[in-house]
C-alpha positions in Angstrom: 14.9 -30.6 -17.8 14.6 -34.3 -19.6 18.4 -35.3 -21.2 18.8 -33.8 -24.1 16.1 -31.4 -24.1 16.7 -28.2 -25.7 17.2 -25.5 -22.7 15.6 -22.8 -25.4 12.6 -24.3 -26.6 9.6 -22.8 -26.4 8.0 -25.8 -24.8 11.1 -25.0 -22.0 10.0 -21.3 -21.4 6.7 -22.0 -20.8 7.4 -24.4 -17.9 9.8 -21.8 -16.8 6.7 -19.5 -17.2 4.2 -21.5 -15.6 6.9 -22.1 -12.4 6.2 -18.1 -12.0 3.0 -18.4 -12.2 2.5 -21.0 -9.7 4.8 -19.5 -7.6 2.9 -16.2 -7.4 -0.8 -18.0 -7.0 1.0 -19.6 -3.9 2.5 -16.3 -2.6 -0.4 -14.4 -2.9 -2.8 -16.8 -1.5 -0.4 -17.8 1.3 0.0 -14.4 2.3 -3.3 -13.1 2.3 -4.7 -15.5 4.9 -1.6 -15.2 7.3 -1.3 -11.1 7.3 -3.8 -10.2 9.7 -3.9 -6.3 10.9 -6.2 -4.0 11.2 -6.6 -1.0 8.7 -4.9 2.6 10.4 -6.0 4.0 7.0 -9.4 4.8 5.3 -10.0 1.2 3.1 -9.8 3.3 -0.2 -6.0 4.7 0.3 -4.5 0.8 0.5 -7.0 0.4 -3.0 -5.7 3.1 -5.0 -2.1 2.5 -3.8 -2.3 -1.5 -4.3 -3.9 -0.5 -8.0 -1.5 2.5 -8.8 1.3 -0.4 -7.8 -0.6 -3.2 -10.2 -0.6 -0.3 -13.3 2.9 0.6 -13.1 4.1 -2.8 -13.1 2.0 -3.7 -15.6 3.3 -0.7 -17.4 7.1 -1.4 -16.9 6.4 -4.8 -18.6 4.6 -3.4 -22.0 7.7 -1.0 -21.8 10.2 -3.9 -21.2 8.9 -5.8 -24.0 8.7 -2.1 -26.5 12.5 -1.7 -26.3 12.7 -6.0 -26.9 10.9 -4.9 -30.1 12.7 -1.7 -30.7 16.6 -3.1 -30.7 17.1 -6.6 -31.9 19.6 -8.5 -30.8 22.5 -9.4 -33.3 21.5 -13.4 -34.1 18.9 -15.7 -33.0 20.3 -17.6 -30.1 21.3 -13.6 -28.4 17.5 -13.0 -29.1 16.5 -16.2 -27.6 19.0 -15.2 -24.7 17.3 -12.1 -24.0 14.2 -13.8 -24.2 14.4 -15.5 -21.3 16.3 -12.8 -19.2 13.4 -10.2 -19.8 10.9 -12.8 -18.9 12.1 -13.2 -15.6 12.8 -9.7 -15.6 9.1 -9.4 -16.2 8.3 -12.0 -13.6 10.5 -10.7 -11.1 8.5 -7.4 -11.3 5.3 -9.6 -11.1 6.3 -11.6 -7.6 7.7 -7.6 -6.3 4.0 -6.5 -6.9 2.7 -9.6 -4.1 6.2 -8.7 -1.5 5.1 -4.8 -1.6 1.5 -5.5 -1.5 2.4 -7.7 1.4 4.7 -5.5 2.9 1.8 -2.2 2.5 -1.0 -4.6 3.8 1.3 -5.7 7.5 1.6 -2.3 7.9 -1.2 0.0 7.3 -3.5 -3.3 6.1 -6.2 -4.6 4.9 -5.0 -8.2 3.8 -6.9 -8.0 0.6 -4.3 -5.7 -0.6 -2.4 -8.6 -0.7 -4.9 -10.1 -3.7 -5.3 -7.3 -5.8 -1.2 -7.2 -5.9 -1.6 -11.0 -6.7 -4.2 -10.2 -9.4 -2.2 -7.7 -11.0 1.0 -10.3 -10.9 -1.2 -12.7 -12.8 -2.1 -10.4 -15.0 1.3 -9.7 -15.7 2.5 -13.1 -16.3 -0.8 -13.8 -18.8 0.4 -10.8 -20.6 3.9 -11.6 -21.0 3.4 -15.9 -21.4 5.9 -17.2 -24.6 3.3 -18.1 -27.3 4.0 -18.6 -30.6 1.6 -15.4 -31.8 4.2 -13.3 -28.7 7.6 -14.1 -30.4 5.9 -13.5 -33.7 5.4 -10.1 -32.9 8.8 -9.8 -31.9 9.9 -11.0 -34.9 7.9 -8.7 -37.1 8.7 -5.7 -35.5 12.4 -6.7 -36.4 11.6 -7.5 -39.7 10.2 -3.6 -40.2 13.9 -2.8 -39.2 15.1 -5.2 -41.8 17.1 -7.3 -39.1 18.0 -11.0 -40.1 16.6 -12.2 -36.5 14.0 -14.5 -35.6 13.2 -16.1 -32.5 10.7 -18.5 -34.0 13.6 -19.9 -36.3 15.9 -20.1 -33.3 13.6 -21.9 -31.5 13.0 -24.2 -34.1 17.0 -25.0 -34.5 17.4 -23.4 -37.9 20.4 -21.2 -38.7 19.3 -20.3 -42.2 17.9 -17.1 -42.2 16.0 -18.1 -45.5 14.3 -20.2 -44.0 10.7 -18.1 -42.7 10.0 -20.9 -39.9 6.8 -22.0 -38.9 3.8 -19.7 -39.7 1.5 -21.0 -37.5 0.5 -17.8 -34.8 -1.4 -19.2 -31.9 
């Protein structure tokens, strides 16, 4: 991080973002050319576990980020806080999906396991990437609940709640 660079800009979780993603592409490409063993299974059992593994992590993120939406935090630097705890939350679960994939191809194979837990990692990570159209969601499903939070404003520095922030959602 450059000197006096705010540790909770947006611009600061994205890098923290993009070092997950870089670090699963690397992972999962790694590990799918050095585990070699041959399948003890019929090829479509390592499939449908290696995709039922990709859908529930996929699904524990969407449900991560519902209760984010469903309980606001009390002010905007908490909700910047929790922010950046569920996203490497989220990330965490992402890089698991590449280790168990790993772990399921060494053991009853094939190594192509490996990519589909890899896929399903990067899919996770695109879906859960801090844009500005993400935390506007966020901040509009707190709005419905008539909470004074936003995490656009607190990433912009403001502590006035009258101010609305940027509206710019891309």
């Amino acid at each position: 991080m450059a000197p006096g660079e705010d540790p909770r800009s947006l611009q600061r979780q994205q890098q923290l973002w993009t070092a997950f993603v870089v670090g699963v592409l690397l992972l999962a490409t790694l590990l799918t050319l050095v585990v070699d063993v041959t399948p003890t299974l019929p090829i479509a059992l390592p499939l449908v576990l290696a995709l039922a593994l990709g859908a529930a992590g996929y699904l524990a993120t969407v449900g991560i980020d519902r209760v984010f939406a469903a309980s606001p935090p009390a002010d905007d630097g908490r909700a910047l806080g929790e922010l950046r705890a569920r996203l490497v939350l989220q990330a965490v679960i992402a890089e698991s999906l590449v280790l168990v994939t790993t772990v399921m191809a060494a053991t009853i194979g094939p190594r192509w396991s490996i990519a589909i837990g890899g896929l399903a990692a990067l899919a996770i990570l695109l879906r859960v990437r801090p844009r500005t159209s993400r935390l506007a969601r966020f901040d509009a499903a707190w709005a419905v609940q008539e909470a004074d939070v936003s995490l656009l404003r607190g990433l912009a520095g403001r502590n006035d709640p009258e101010d609305p922030g940027p509206t710019k959602t891309s």
